[in-house]
N, C-alpha and C positions, 0 to 999 in steps of 0.2 A: 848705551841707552841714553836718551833724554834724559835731561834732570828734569824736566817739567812732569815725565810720564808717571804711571803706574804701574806694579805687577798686579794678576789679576786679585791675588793673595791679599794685595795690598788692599784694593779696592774692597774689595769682600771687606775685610777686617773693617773698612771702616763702617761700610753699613752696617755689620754686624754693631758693632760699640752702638751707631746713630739709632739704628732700632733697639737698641735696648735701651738706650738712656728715654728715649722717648714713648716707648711703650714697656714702663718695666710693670704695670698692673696686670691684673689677670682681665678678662673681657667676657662678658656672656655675650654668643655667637650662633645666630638660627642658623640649619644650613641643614643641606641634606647629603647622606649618607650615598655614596656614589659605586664606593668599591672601597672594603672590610677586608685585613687579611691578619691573622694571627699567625707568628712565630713560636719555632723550639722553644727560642729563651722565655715564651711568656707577655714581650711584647705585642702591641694591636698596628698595625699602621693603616690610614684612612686619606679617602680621597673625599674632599669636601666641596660640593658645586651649590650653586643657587640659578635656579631657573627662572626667566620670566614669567608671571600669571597669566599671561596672553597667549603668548608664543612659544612658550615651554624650552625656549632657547637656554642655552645655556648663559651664565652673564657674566659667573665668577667662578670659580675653584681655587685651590690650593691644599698640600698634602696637611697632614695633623699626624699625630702618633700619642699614644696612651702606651707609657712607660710600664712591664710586668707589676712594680708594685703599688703600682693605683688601677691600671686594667685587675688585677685580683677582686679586688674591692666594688669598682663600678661592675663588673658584667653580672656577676650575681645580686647586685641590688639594682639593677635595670630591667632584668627580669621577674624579677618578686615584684616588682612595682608593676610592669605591662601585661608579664606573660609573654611574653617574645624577647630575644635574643635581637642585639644590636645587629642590623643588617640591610645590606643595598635598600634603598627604594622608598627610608624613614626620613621622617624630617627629627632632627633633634635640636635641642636648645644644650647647650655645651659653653663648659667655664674654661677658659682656656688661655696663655698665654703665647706672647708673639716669640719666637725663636727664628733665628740666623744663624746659620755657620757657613765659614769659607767653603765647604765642599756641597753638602746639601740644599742648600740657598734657603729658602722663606718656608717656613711651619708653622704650626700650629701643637703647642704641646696642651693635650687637655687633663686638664684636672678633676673635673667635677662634671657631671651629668644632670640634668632635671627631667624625670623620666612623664612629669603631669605634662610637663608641654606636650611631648610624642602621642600621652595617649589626649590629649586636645586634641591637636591636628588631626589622629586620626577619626576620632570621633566626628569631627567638621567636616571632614571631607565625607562620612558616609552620609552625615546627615544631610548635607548638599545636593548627592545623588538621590538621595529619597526624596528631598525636596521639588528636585527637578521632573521626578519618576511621578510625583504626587498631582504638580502643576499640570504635566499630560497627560495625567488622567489615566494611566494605565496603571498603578503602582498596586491594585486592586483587583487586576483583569484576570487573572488566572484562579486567585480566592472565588472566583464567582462561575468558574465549574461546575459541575456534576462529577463526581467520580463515580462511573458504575458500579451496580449493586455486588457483580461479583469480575473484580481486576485481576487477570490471569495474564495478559498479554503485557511483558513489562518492558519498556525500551530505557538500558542502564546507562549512563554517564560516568566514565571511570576510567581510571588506568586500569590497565590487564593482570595490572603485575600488585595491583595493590591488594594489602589483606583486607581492607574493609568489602573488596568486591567479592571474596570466597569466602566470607563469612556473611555478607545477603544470600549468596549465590545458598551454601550451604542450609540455612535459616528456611529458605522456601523451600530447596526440594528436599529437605529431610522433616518437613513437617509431620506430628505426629495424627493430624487429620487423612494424611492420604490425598489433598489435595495438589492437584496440576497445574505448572508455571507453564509458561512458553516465557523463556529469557533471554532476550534479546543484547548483546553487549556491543555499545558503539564508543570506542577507545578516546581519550582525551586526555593531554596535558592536567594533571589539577593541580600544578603551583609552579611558582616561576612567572615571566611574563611573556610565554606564547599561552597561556593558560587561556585569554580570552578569545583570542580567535582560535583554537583549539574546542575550547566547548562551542563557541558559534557554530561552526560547523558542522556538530555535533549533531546540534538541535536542527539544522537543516536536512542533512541528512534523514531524521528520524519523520522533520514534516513529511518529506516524500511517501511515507507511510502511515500519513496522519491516518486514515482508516481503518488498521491494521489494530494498532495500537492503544491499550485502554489507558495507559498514564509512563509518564517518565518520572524515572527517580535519578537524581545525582548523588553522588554517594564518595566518599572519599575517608580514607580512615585518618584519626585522632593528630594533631600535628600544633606546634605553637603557633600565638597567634599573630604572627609574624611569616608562617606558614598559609594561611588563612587569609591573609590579603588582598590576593588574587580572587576572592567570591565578593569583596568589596569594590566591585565594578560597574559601571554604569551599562556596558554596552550587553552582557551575560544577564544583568538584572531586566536590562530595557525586553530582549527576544525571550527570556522566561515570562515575564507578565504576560506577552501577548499570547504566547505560545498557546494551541488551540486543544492540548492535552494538557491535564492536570498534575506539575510537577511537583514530586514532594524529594526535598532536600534531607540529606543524612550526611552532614560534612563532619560528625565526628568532633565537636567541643560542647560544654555546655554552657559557660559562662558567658560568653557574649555569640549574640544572632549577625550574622553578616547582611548585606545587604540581598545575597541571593534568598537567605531563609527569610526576610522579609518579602519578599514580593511572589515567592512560590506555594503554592495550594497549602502545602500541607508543612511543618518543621519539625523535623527527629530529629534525636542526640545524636544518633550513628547510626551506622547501616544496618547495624540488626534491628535496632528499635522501627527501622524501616520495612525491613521484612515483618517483624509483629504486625507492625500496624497493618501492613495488607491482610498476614494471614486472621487479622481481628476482624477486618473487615469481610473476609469469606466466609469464615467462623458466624458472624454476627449473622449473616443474609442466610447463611446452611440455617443456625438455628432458627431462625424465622418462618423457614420454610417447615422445618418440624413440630415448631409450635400453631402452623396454620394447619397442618396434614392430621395433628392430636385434635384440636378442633374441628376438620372436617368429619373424623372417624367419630367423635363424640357426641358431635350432632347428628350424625347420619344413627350411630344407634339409637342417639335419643328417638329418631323419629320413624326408624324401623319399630322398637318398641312399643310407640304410641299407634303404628298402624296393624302391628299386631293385635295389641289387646282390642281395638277397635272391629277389628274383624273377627274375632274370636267372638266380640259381642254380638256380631253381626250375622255371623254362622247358627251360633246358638237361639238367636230370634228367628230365621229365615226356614232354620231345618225341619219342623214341622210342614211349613206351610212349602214348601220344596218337595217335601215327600207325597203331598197329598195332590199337587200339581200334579207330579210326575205318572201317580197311578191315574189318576182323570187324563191325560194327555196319554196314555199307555191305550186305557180303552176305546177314545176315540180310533187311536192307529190301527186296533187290530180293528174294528169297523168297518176303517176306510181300506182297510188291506182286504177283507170280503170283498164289499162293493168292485173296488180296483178290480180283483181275481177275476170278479164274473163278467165285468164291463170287457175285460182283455179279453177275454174269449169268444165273443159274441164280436168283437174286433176283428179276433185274427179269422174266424171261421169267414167272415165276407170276405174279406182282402183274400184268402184262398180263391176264392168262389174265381173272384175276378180277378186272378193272376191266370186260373185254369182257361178263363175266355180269352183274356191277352194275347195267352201261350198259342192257342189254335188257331187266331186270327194272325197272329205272327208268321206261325207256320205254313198257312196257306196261300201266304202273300208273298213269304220267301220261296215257294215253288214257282209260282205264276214269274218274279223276278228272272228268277237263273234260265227258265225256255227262252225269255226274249233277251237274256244277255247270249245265252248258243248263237240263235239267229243273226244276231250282229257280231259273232265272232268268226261264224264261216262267213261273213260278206266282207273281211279287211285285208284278205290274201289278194282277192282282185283288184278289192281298192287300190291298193298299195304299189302292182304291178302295172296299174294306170299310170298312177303317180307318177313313178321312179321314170319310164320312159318318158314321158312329159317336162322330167326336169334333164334329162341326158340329153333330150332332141334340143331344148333350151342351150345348155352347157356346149352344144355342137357349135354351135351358128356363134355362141360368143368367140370360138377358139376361129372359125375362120377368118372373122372381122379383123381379128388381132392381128392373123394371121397375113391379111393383105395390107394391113397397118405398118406392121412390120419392115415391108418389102417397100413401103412409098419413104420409108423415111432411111433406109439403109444407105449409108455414105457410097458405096460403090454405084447403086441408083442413081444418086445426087451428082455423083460424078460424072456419070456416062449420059448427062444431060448438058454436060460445057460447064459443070461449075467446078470450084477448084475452093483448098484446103489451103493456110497457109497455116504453118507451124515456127516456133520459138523455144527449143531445148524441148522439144517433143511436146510443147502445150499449143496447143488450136488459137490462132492471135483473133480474138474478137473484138478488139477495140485498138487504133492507131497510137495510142497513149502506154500502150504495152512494149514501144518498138523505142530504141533510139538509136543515133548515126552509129554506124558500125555492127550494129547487129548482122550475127547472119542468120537468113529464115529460110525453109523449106517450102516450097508449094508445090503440090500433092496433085495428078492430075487423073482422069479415069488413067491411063498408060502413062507412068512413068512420072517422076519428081525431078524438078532442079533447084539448087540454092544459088542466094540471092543477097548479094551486102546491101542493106540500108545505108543511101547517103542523103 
């Protein structure tokens, strides 16, 4: 071996000494959280990056590890502080000193936690999104719905498998009104980071039936808020605001709003409070409808009973003066009912008179009729037999015309005058444009045919 060289042992050891001697303080360290993994023994060990603000590149990393008996310490009091559990995708502010060894190379051993910074950041970054969500004007757009008087038609956002979705699911159709869902369920990642194009998707999907559908609820059940991350998104908040049905969110926490319950119609605690509020709102419109039907029926008697008594009053003034009408109108009748008797009689007796004159002049003029129809019935046997020979001696003279018609235009005629036939596969050649070199043709003559090549 060289004496100039190194082993690699060697080398290690000495950067190990030179980083220590030079960084023997502890360091408070932003960085975010990249990939978390807890050990049997009780150990954490952590991969630590820093991204660009632009370009979200990566810029820096290196590993860290929180020793069992200080991770005991920090995870339960990082959570009492946030409400979330140390995990991928946080940023944290971390006390921590510099470690080397010959085997493992460069770490980070952490000592100490500040859990306000994490929830800073987080806080910053939502309010960022709202910011932005605010500047365009849409952060608003969906609070400024209608939701129909009675939402039956529900298109759900959820996992399949989650219990917040069978206990909405539950909550509606076991209502004790008797009222009817039609529930539509369109499936979705809800945590993790395919969460947002996962619900995007969603929400397209369900556009294709904007018509269909009286409102979207998202729904997810109870989870830390660390679990909840993922509804703190720009691009899930961006297509809920626009979204052309009225979303109401039931993500299941109650102490802080994500930015999805900020910018969707409506914000429930969880999926049941979700299902309430519909069936409040069916409830609410049923009973409106009972309190307008009690009204109509109470007015309608009120004003039966006022037309009652009013006719009663009206009966009781009327009925003298009715009765004494109807016997003055009684006497005229039977009056005009004399009159009438004798006038009809004196009617029908003429009209007899002159149906009997009718009768006889009818009769004597239907005799005179039928003599001269006799007369012109024996004259139509000779007519007839004029006729008929008249058209036969007609029908003769056409048959003989034809008949020498016939004979001037018969091809054996035509023949036996010097004219001749030519033929082409048995067809009569009428025009020289029928014929080409080689053909063979027939000519036809009164006595006898010969063929003949076309050259």
């Amino acid at each position: 071996m060289n004496e100039s060289s190194l082993s690699l042992f060697q080398l290690n050891s000495m950067i190990k000494k030179k980083v220590h001697e030079a960084f023997a303080e502890t360091y408070w360290v932003v960085a975010e959280i990249s990939e978390i993994r807890e050990v049997r023994n009780g150990h954490c060990y952590l991969e630590l990056i820093e991204k660009d603000e632009k370009t979200e590149q990566i810029i820096a990393k290196c590993r860290a590890n929180i020793w069992a008996y200080t991770y005991r310490m920090l995870k339960p009091y990082f959570f009492q502080a946030t409400g979330q559990n140390l995990t991928s995708g946080i940023k944290v502010l971390l006390r921590a000193s510099i470690d080397f060894q010959e085997v493992y190379g460069f770490s980070l051993n952490i000592r100490d936690i500040d859990p306000n910074y994490t929830l800073g950041d987080m806080a910053q970054k939502k309010q960022a999104i709202l910011n932005k969500l605010s500047e365009e004007g849409v952060i608003d757009m969906n609070k400024e719905l209608e939701v129909p008087l009675v939402p039956q038609k529900i298109a759900v956002i959820s996992s399949p498998t989650a219990a917040g979705y069978e206990d909405f699911c539950n909550q509606l159709n076991n209502n004790s009104f008797g009222y009817k869902f039609y529930i539509k369920l369109f499936s979705a990642i809800m945590q993790g980071e395919q969460t947002e194009a996962s619900v995007t998707a969603a929400l397209d999907r369900i556009y294709e039936y904007e018509d269909f559908f009286d409102l979207v609820v998202i729904i997810r059940g109870g989870g830390s808020t660390s679990d909840l991350m993922c509804f703190d998104n720009y691009w899930i908040a961006y297509n809920i605001a626009q979204f052309p049905l009225p979303v109401f969110s039931g993500i299941g926490h109650e102490r802080d709003e994500t930015v999805v319950d900020y910018v969707a119609h409506t914000r429930l605690k969880t999926p049941t409070a979700v299902a309430e509020h519909i069936l409040e709102l069916v409830s609410s419109f049923d009973d409106q409808l009972h309190f307008l039907k009690d009204n109509v029926v109470s007015s309608t008697r009120e004003i039966l009973s006022g037309y009652k008594l009013l006719f009663e009053r009206s009966s009781n003034r009327f009925k003298p003066l009715v009765n004494n009408s109807i016997i003055h109108r009684k006497s005229e009748l039977n009056r005009f009912a004399h009159k009438l008797s004798s006038l009809s009689n004196t009617y029908i007796n003429s009209k007899l008179t002159h149906i009997s004159l009718v009768s006889e002049k009818i009769k004597s003029g239907s005799l005179g009729k039928i003599a001269r129809e006799r007369i012109e019935l024996k004259q139509i046997p000779h007519q007839l037999s004029s006729d008929l020979k008249l058209f036969l001696s007609g029908k003769k003279s056409q048959l003989n015309l034809m008949e020498k018609t016939n004979k001037l235009v018969d091809p054996h005629n035509i023949l036996s005058k010097g004219y001749s036939i030519t033929y082409i596969n048995g067809k009569a050649v009428k025009d020289s444009s029928m014929l080409k070199k080689g053909d063979t043709i027939t000519t036809q003559f009164n006595t006898g045919s010969i063929d003949s090549t076309v050259n």
